[in-house]
Structures are given as C-alpha cells and as structure tokens.
C-alpha positions, 0 to 999 in steps of 0.5 A, a space after each residue: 672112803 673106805 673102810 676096814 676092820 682092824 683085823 683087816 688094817 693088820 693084814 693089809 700091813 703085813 702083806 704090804 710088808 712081806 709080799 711088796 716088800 716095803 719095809 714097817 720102818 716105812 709104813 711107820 714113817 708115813 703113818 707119823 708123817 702123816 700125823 705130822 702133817 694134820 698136827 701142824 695144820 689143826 693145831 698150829 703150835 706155837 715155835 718152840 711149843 712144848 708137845 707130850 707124847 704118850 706112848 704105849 709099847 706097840 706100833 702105836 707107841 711107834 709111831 707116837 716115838 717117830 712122831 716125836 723125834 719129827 716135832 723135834 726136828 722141826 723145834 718144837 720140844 717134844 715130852 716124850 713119855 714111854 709107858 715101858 722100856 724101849 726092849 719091848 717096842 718091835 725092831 722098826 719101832 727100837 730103831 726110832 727110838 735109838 734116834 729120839 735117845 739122841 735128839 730128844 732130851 725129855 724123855 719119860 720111862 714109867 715102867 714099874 709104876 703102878 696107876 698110882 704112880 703113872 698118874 703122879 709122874 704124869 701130873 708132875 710134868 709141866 704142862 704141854 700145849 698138845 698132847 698126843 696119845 700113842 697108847 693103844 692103838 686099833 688092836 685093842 680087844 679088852 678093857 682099859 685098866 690099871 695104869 693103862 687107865 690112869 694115863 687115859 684119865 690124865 689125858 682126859 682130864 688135863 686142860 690141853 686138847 689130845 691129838 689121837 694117833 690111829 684112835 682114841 685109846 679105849 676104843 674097839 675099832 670094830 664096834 665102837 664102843 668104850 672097852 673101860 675109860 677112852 681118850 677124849 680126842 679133838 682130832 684123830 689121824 688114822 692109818 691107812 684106811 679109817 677103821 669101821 668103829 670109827 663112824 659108830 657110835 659111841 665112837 664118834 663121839 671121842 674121835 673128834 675129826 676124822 683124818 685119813 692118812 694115806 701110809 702107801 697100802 697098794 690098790 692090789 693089796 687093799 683089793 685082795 683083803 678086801 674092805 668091808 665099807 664104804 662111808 656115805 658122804 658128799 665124795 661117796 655120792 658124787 657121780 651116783 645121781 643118774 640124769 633123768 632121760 630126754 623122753 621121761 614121763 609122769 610114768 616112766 619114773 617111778 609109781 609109788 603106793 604108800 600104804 598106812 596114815 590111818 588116824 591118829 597118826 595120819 601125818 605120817 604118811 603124808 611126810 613119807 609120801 612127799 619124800 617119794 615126790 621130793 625124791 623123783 617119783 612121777 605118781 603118788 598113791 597113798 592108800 590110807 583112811 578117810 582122815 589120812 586121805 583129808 591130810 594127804 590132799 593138803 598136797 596137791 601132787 598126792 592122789 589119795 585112795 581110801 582103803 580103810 573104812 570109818 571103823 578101821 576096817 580093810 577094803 581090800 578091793 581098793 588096796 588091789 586097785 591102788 597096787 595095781 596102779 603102782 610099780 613101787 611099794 611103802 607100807 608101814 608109815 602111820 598103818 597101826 598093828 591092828 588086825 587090819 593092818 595085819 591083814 593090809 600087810 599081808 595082802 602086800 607081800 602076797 600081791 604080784 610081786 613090785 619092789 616094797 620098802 617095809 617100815 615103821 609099824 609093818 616091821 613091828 607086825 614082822 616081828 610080832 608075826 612068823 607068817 607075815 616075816 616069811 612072807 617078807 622073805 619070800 618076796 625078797 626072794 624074787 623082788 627088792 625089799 627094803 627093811 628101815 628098822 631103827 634100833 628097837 625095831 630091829 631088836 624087836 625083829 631079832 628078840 634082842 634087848 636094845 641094848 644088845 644091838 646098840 653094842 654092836 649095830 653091824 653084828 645086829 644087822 647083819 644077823 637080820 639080813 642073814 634071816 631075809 635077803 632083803 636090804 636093811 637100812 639100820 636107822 642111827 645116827 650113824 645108819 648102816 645100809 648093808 645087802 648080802 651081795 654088797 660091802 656095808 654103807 655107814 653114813 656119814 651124813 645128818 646131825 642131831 638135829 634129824 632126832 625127831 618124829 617123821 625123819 624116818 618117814 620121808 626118808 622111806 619114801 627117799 628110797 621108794 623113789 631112788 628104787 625106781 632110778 636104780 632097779 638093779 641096784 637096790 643097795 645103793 639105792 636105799 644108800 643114796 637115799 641114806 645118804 641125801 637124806 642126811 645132806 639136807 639135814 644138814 642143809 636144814 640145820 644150817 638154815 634154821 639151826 639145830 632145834 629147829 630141823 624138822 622133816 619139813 626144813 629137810 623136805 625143804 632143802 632136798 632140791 637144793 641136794 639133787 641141784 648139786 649132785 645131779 648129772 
C-alpha cells in the first residue's frame, strides 16, 4: 500500500487534472463512488434509512454532497447538511449540488450560525441511522475550532456510528495528531492513496477501518510525485521472503554475536538471541557474563561465551575471539551503561567492520557519548547499521523531550537518520523503518498486546538474522523484520488472548509466519 502526504494527494489531483486531462467532476465522482460502495458494505442500512451528511465547503464537502444525491438515487433519505451556502463550493463540487437541489429535499444550510446555533439546529434533526462526515478533509493545517468544533462534537456525541470521507476531521494527514477536537469514525474511506498520518498514532485511534479507494491516479503520475511510504503488511510482505538455497550451511546463513545480558537483566539477551534462531541464523554467539551465560545455555542451539567477568568487568580478548567468529552483530540487549559496558560498545564499532544492530542500553551510551555516536557513524559509513530506538531512546539520541517525538514520529526520525546514515527502526505502535536511500515503512502489523518488556529484544535479533538473508538491502531487511515481528503477535494474540501475548507466545508462532510467507 502506498502512501502519501496530503500535499503530495494534492499534486497528484492536479496534475491528473490538468496534465491527463480528466475532469475534478470526475475524481469526485469516484472518491464518492467509492465511499458508496464501503458504506453499503460496512453498514448495510436499512431500505429507506435515513443517512445525514455533514459537509464542510471544500472538495470534502464535495464529495460529501455527491455522496448524498448517490444514497438518494438508490432510496435512501439522505439529510443533507451544508455548513455554508453553496457559492462557495469549487465549480466541480456547485455542479452536484445543483443535482442534490433537485433530488434531495432535506437539505441543511447553517451559515450564519454560530457554535451555538450549529450545534441546536444539528440536535434538532431527527435522528440518523449514519451519519457521514465531509467536513474537513486532509488539508487541514490548524485547530477545530468554533462552530467547526461544534459540529465535530455533535457527531461525536450522537448515538449513530460516523463514516468519515478521506478522514476524521480534526485530523493532521502528515502527522497524526489531534489539531483541537476530532471526529470519532468507525470506518474511514479515503481517496487515492491513504495519507501517512493516517497509520500514526493518535490517528489510528479515530480512523477506525482504513478503505482505500482507488479515484484513477495514473501510475505515471503517482510515479512522477513520488510516495513517501509504504505500509508494512501481509500484502507488502508477500514475495519478500527469499527460499533458502539447496546447498545452505550452518555457516552460510547467518553468524550472529549478541553482546550484553549481564545480570540482572540477563534474560534479555536470551529473548534477543532466540528471535536471531527463530529468524534464520545458522550460528549463535551471545557474548554476556557468567549469569547471562547459565540463562542462555537453558537454549540448547545458543553457544555462549563469557565476556564479562564476575565483577562486571570486559575481557576484551574474549569479545575479540566471539566477533571474529560472527559475520552479524547485536549489541545492546540487557549490557548496562556501566564503564564496561562503554567500553564493550566501543571495542564493537571500532572492530573490523560486519553489519551491527545497536539496541536498547547501547543506544543510550549513543546518546550519553559524542565519541561512541560518531563512532556509530563511521561504521554506518562503510557497513549497515541498524538503530531500534523506541520513543525515549530517540528523544534521548536527539536531546528532545518525549513528547516532542511523539508529535510527530517521522520528523523525529528522520532528524536522527539525517545525524548517521544508518537504519532506524523508530519502535511504536505504529514503527517507522526509514533509511536515506528508501521511501518510509510504517507498520501495520501488532496490536497491544506486543506492550511488554522483551518484544524489542527478539525483534533485534529478527533483523540480525533477516541481515544476513538481505545484505544489500538492510531497509527492507529490518522492515521484513518489522514486519513479521507484528504478525506473530498477531497470531499470539489470537491464540492466548491480549494480555497474554508475551515475547514467549510470539517466539512461538514465528514459524507459523515464515511457514506462510516463505518461497
């Protein structure tokens, strides 16, 4: 699935108009055809229903007013509310509604009205089994206010469910985020392609379900424009999983050094190492301390060293010996931010160069140390890299507040990829993969039940391993990684329920995930 900007929906519509030639009427007629046709299959009103429609006065209200005089056409008894008079809808939009003056007999104007009396005239109609919601649409760049805001709140607050036209109103297409008060949708059908705030949070949680509807944006044109993502899903995967060669080998398919799992948090490792096992590596090496060591051997396939002596302190002879038996690097779950553990980190991105996933405590040493961050550069430089930050990591990698990345995540992200050219793998729920020289994955996959301590470590040790089947491509390595990761999840979820889903039930139905995707 692609994905865009709303500036970039824009510039596809315009060049579709003016450079192909067809007319808005039509890409009008097709966004409300399409909204139609998930309308009719989603809520399945009944003959005659009454169906309110809430128009704003620009090409959402539009399409809202073609919807209406369809609905008509096919008997139901479409309300028609305008929030202003019709001189101000586009030429294309002014044509439908000529056509609904003719057909449509409950119609609304509430111009003039203030909040207050929009939201009287609005609680005075009688009620609607659907209502649909035109206001706004994907250019919004401000807060909801005014009486705006009041017909928002009427949709939100009367009993009948609300079917959004391209999005909730209220919404920021780019960011996801709340610009004052935002219609609360079940289902949302947006035009052309869905927009990348649409998959972010808090967004996701007033979209409801998410229908594309395919308005006739050329190839050419989409092409030329450009997308800015791609959403990762079961569709996005399909054809992605490579089969593994006839004359594969133990060796041939991936050598993984996970380094950290010092007590107490000792079980991270292990958690990060069986995702690198689960996810395809022939050879095991976590490099840890003596207690890390007695958790990891409880997995028969892992081949731990000790590296770490009783008293925290590096043997870094033994670090030496376990890279060089590695062609693939984790360093971060469970290692601490003790001088140790500084220097573990630095020995790494100072040792012959192999691809390296840096997690969890390492990134903190990142952002704690200027030297160990450039030092993380300089290997991105010449090998992938790998960064996993979740949310206050990143802030911490930026000097940013946590909030300031949560307003908006791919700004976040791509201010850290712009620091290192490396991957980053901005862990939500809804993560972003993003690399210099790709468009963004925003992930599709997961649910909340994923919200627990250890998903991020096998998820490190998912792209070690899916690394070594895609060397040349390390974005779509950590994005299948990504993306895998949140279909078992899923599957877990399934299985044991939501609170349940530990990183033990999604360890557990990996197999299950490759079974289904592998060539």
């Amino acid at each position: 699935m692609h994905l865009v900007t709303p500036e970039s929906m824009r510039e596809m519509d315009r060049r579709t108009i003016e450079a192909i030639g067809v007319p808005a009427e039509v890409l009008m007629e097709r966004a409300a055809r399409g909204a139609l046709d998930v309308l009719l299959t989603h809520f399945r009103p009944s003959p005659g229903a009454r169906i309110g429609v809430l128009c704003g006065m620009g090409n959402n209200g539009g399409d809202g007013v073609a919807l209406a005089t369809m609905l008509d056409h096919l008997g139901y008894h479409p309300v028609l509310v305008l929030m202003g008079t019709p001189e101000r809808f586009g030429p294309e939009a002014q044509r439908f509604h000529k056509v609904a003056e003719n057909l449509i007999g409950d119609r609304h104007q509430l111009n003039g009205l203030d909040a207050a009396g929009v939201r009287h005239a609005l609680s005075s109609l009688p009620p609607c089994q659907l209502w649909c919601d035109a206001l706004l649409g994907t250019g919004l760049d401000r807060p909801v206010e005014g009486r705006f805001a009041s017909a928002v709140k009427f949709l939100n607050e009367q009993p009948a469910p609300v079917f959004a036209l391209d999005t909730p109103s209220g919404l920021d297409g780019r960011t996801g985020q709340v610009l004052g008060i935002c219609t609360q949708a079940e289902v949302t059908a947006t035009f052309g392609f869905p927009k990348i705030g649409q998959l972010l949070d808090p967004a996701r949680g007033f979209i409801g379900m998410l229908c594309p509807i395919d308005i006739g944006i050329p190839a050419r044109v989409r092409d030329a424009v450009g997308v800015e993502a791609f959403a990762l899903d079961a569709d996005w995967l399909k054809g992605k999983i490579p089969a593994r060669p006839t004359h594969a080998h133990k060796g041939s398919v991936g050598k993984v050094a996970l380094i950290g799992g010092r007590a107490p948090t000792t079980g991270a490792l292990t958690m990060a190492a069986r995702g690198a096992l689960l996810g395809g590596a022939g050879l095991i090496f976590p490099g840890t301390d003596p207690q890390g060591a007695l958790s990891a051997r409880t997995i028969a396939e892992l081949m731990p060293r000790p590296i770490f002596g009783d008293a925290g302190e590096l043997h870094a002879d033994a670090l030496s010996q376990l890279l060089d038996k590695s062609d693939t690097l984790v360093i971060g779950p469970g290692l601490g931010t003790d001088q140790a553990a500084r220097q573990a980190l630095r020995h790494c991105l100072t040792a012959t160069p192999r691809p390296t996933v840096i997690d969890a405590d390492a990134l903190t040493l990142l952002a704690q140390n200027r030297d160990l961050f450039q030092a993380a550069c300089d290997l991105a430089a010449c090998v992938p890299v790998v960064l996993t930050p979740h949310p206050g990591e990143l802030a911490r990698l930026l000097d940013r507040s946590v909030d300031e990345v949560l307003s908006d995540t791919v700004a976040a992200t791509r201010e850290l990829l712009a620091r290192i050219s490396a991957v980053i793998v901005h862990k939500s729920a809804a993560t972003v993969v993003a690399a210099s020289d790709s468009p963004l994955g925003l992930n599709r996959t997961g649910n909340p039940g994923m919200a627990t301590g250890g998903m991020g470590d096998v998820l490190s040790g998912l792209i070690a391993a899916s690394l070594n089947d895609h060397p040349d491509n390390p974005w779509q390595a950590a994005a299948i990684a990504v993306c895998v990761h949140g279909l078992a999840g899923d599957a877990a979820r399934k299985k044991v329920g939501t609170r349940a889903t530990t990183p033990g039930a999604l360890l557990d139905e990996l197999g299950g995930v490759w079974r289904r995707f592998e060539a």
